[in-house]
SERO-4910 file (N, C-alpha, C, O; in steps of 0.05 Angstrom, whole numbers):
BEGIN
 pado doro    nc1    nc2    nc3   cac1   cac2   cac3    cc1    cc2    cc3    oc1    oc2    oc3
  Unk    A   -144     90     94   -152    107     71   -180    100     62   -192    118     50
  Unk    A   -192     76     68   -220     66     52   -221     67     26   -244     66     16
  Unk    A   -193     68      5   -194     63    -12   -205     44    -33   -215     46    -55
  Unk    A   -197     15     -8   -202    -13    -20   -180    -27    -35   -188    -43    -52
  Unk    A   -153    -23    -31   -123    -33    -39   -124    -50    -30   -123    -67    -48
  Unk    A   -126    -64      3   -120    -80     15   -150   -103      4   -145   -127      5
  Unk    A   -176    -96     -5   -196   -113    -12   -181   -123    -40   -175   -146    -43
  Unk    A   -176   -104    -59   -170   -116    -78   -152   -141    -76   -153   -163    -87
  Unk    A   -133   -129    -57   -103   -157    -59   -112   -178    -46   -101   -198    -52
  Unk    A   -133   -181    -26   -146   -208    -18   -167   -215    -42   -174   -239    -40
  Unk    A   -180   -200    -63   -191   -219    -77   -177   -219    -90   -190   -232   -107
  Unk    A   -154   -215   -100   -129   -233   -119   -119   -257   -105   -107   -275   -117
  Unk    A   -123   -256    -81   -106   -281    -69   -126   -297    -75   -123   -313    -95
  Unk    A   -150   -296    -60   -181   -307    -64   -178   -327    -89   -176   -351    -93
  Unk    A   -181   -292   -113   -178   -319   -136   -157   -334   -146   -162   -348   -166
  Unk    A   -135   -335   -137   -112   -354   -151   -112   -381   -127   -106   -404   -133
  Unk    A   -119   -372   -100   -116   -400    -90   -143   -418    -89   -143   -441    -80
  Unk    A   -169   -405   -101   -200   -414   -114   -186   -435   -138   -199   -455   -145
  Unk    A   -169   -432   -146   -159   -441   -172   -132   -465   -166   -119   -478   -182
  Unk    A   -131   -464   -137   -104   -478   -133    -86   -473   -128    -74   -490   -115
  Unk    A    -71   -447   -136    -49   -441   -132    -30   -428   -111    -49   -419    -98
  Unk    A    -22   -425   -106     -5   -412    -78      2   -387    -86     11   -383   -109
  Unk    A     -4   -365    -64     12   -338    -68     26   -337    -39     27   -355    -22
  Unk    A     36   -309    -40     58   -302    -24     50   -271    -16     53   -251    -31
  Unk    A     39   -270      7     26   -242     21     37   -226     45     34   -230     69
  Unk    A     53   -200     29     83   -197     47     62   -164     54     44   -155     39
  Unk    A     70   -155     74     71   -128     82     92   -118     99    100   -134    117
  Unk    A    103    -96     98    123    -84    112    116    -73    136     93    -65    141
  Unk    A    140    -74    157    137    -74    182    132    -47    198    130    -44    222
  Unk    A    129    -24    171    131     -2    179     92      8    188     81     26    201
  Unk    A     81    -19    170     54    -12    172     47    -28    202     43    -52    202
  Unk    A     45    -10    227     39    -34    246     17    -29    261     15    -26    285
  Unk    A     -3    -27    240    -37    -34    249    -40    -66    240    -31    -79    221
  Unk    A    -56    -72    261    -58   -104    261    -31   -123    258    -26   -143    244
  Unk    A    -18   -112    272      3   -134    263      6   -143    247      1   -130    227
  Unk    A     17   -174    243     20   -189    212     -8   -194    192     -9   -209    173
  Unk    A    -30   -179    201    -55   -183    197    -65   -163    163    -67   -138    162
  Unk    A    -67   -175    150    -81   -145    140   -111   -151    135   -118   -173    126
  Unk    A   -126   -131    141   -158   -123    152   -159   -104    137   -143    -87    130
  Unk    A   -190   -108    131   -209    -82    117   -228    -72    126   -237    -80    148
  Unk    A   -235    -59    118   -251    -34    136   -281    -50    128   -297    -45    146
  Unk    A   -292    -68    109   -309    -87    103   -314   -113    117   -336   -124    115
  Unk    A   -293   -126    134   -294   -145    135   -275   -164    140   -266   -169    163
  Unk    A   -266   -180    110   -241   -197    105   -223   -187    118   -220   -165    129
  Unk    A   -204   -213    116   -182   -206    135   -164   -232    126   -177   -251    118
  Unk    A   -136   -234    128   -116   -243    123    -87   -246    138    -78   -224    145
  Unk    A    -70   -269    146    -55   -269    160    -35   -266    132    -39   -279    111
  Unk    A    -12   -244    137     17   -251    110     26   -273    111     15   -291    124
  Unk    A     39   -276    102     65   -294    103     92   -286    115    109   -300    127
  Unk    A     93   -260    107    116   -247    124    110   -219    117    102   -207     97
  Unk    A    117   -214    138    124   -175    140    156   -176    141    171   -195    148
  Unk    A    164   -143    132    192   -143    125    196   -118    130    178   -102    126
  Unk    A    225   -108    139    235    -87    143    251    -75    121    251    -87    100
  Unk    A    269    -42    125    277    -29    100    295    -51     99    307    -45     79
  Unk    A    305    -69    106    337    -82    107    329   -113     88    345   -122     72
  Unk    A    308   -125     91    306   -146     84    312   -146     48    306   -129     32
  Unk    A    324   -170     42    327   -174     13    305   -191      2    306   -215      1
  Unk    A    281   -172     -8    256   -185    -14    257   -210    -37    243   -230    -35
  Unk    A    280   -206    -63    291   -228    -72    301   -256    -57    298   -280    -61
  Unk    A    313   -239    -39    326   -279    -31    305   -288     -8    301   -311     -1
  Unk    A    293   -263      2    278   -279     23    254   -304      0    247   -327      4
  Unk    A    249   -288    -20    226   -299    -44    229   -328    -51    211   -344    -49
  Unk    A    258   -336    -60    265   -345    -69    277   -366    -60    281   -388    -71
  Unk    A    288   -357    -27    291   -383    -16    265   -398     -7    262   -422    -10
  Unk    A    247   -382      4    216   -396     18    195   -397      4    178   -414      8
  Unk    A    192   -381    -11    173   -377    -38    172   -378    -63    153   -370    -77
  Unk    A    191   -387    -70    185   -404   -107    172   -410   -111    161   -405   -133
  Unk    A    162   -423    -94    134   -455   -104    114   -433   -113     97   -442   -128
  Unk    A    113   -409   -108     76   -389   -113     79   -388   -138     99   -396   -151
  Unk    A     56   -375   -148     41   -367   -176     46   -338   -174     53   -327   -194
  Unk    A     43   -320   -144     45   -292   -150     52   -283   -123     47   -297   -104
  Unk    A     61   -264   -121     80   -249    -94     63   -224    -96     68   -211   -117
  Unk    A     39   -210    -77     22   -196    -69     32   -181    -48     38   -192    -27
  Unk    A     36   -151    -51     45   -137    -33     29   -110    -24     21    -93    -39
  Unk    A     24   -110      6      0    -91     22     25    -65     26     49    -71     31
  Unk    A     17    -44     24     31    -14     36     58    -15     15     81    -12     24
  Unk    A     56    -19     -6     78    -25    -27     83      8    -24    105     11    -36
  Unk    A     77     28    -17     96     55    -21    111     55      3    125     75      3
  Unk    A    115     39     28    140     37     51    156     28     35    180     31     42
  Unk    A    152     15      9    181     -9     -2    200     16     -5    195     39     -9
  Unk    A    224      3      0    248     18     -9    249     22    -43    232     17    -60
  Unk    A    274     33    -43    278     40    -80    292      8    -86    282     -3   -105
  Unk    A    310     -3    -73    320    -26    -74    303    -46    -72    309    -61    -91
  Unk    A    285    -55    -61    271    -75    -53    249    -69    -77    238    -88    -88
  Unk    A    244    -42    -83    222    -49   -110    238    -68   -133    228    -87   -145
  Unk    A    259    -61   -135    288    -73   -148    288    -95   -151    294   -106   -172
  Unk    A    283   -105   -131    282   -139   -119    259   -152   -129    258   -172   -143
  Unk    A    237   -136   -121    216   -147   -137    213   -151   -164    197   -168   -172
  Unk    A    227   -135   -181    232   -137   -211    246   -158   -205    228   -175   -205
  Unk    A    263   -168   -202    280   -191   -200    255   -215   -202    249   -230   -221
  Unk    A    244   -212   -175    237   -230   -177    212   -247   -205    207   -270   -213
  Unk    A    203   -220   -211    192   -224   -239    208   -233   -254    196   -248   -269
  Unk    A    230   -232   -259    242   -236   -283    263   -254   -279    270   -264   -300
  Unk    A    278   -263   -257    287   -288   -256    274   -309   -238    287   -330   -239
  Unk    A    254   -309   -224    235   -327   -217    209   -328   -227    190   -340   -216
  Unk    A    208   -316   -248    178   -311   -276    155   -313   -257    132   -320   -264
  Unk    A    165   -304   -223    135   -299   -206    118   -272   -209    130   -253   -199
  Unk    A     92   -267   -221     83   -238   -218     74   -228   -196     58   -239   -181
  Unk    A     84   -204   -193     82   -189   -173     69   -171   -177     71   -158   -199
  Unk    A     43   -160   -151     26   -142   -149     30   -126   -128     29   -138   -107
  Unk    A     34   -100   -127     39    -88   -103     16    -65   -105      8    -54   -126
  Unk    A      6    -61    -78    -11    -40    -69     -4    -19    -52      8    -26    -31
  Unk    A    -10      9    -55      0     20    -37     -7     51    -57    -19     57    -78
  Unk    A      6     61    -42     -4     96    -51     10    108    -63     32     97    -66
  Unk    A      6    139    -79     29    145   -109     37    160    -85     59    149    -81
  Unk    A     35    179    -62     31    211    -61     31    207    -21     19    194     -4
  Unk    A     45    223    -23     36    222     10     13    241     23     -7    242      9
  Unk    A     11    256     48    -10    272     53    -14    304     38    -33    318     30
  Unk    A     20    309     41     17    327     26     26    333     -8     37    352    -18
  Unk    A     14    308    -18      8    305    -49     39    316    -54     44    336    -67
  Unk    A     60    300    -41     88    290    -55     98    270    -54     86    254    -40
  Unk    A    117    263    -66    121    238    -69    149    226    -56    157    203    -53
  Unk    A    159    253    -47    188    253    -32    191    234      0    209    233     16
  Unk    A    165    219     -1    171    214     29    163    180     26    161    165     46
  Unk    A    160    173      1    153    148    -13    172    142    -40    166    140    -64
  Unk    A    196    138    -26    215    127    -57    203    102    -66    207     97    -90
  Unk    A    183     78    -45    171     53    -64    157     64    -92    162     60   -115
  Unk    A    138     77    -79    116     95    -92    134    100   -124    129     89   -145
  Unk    A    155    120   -118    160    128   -138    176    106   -164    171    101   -187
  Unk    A    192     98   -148    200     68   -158    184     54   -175    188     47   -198
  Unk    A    158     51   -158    144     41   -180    129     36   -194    119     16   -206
  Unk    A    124     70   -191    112     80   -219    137     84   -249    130     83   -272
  Unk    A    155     87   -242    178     85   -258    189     57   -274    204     56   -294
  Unk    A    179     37   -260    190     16   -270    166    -16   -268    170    -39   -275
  Unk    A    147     -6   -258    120    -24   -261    111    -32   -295    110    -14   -312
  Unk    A    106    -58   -301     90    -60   -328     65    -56   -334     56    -56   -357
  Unk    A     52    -51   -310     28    -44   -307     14    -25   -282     21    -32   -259
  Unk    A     -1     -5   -284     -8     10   -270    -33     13   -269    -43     23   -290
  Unk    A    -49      7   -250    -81      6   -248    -89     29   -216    -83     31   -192
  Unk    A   -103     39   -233   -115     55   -202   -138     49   -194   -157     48   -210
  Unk    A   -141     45   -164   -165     24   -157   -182     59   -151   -174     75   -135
  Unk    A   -200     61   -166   -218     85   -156   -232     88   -137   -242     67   -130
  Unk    A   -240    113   -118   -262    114   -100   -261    143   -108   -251    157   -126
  Unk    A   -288    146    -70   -309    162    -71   -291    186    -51   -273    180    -35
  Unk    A   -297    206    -55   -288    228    -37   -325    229    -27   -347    223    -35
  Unk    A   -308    244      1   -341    250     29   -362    266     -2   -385    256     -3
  Unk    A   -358    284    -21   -363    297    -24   -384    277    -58   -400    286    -74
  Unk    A   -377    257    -55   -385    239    -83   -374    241   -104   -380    226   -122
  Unk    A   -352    262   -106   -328    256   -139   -314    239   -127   -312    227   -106
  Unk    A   -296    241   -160   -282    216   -151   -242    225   -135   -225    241   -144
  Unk    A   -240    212   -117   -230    219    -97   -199    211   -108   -195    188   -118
  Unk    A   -180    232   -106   -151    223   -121   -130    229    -95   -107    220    -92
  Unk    A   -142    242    -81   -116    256    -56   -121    246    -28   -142    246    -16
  Unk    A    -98    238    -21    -98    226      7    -97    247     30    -84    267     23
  Unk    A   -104    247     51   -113    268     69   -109    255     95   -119    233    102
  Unk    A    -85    275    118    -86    269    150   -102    287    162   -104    311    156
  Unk    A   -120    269    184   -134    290    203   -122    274    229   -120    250    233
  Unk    A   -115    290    241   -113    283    277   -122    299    287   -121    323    286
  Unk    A   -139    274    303   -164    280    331   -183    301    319   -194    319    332
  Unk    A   -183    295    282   -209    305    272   -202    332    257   -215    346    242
  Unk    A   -175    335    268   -169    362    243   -152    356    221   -130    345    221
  Unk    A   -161    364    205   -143    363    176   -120    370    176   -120    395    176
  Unk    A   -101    364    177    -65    372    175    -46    365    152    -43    344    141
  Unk    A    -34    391    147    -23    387    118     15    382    126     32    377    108
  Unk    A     19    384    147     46    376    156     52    370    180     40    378    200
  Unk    A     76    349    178     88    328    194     96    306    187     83    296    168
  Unk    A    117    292    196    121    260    188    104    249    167     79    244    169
  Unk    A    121    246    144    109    225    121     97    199    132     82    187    117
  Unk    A    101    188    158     97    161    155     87    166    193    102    175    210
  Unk    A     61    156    195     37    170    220     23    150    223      1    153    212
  Unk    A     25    125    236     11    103    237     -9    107    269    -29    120    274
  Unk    A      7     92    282     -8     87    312     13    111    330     32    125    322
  Unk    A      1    107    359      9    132    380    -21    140    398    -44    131    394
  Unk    A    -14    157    415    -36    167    423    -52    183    416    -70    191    430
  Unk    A    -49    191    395    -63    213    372    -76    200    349    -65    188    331
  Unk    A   -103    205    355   -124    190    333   -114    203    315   -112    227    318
  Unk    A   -104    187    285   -112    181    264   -111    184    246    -89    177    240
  Unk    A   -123    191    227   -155    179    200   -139    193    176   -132    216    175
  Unk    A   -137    174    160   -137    180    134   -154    184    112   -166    163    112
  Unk    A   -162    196     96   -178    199     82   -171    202     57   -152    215     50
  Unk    A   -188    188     38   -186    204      4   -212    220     -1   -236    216      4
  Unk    A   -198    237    -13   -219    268    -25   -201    265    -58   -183    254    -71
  Unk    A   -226    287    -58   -223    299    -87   -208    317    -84   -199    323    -62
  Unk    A   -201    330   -109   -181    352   -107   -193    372    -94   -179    383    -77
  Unk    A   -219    383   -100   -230    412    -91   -241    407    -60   -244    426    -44
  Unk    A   -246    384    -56   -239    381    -27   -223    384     -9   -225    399     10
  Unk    A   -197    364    -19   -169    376     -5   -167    408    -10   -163    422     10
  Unk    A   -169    418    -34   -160    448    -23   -169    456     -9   -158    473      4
  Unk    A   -204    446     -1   -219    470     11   -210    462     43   -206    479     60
  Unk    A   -207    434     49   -193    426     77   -170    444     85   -166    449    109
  Unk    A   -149    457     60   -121    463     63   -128    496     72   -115    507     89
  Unk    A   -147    508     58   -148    528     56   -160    543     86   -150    563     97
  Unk    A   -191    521     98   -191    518    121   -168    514    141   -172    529    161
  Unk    A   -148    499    143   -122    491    156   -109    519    168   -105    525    192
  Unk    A   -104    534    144    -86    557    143   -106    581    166    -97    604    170
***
């Protein structure tokens, strides 16, 4: 996306273990660019601690291996299930660990039906911050966008990682995406 989700959650780790403390840097297994790695389009780069599938119980896995942290940091937080966002409230509130998850409201075609994390948790988050960028165009960029092998596509599979078909996600502005959609048609 080039949003900068994944920069943000390494300079949160950055600064709490600058300070001493231990976190806990999970991504799900559904995201499988770089492997257990998460990378930025800048630079940095980070090994998790664990990646996890829809099945895993993000509570007990937390809680049996990860108590000891200050904060539980999560990359592609809209693969989370509706349950496992669940878990993560748990874990706020009976292991008083805070949790930060990153990841997207909206899928390509600006719904939310194909991301129950997403929706989850915007529904039940204490806090909601949107990390801003730039659309190609210089506003500011709110809508996520598929092109494969360079064309803009407004349907198919919610979830389009790797394969032999380049690619690229993008954020645009709104009058961008339409004018991409409108081109499409």
């Amino acid at each position: 996306m080039g949003c900068g989700k994944t920069m943000q959650l390494l300079q949160v780790a950055f600064n709490y273990e600058e300070r001493g403390h231990k976190v806990c840097v999970i991504k799900p297994k559904t995201d499988t660019k770089n492997g257990t790695k998460l990378l930025t389009r800048i630079g940095p780069e980070r090994e998790t601690n664990f990646c996890f599938n829809h099945n895993t119980d993000l509570f007990k896995e937390i809680s049996k291996k990860y108590k000891d942290v200050q904060c539980v940091l999560v990359d592609e937080a809209q693969f989370l299930t509706k349950a496992q966002v669940d878990q993560l409230m748990l874990v706020t509130i009976k292991l008083n660990i805070p949790v930060m998850a990153y990841g997207l409201r909206l899928n390509f075609r600006q719904e939310d039906g194909g991301f129950e994390g997403a929706t989850r948790l915007l529904q039940i988050a204490h806090d909601i911050e949107e990390i801003k960028t730039i659309c190609e165009c210089g506003k500011k960029a709110t809508y996520n966008s598929r092109f494969l092998n360079g064309k803009f596509v407004c349907d198919g599979p919610d979830v389009l990682i790797d394969g032999t078909t380049e690619i690229e996600y993008r954020a645009l502005c709104p009058a961008c995406y339409q004018k991409y959609l409108e081109g499409a048609k």
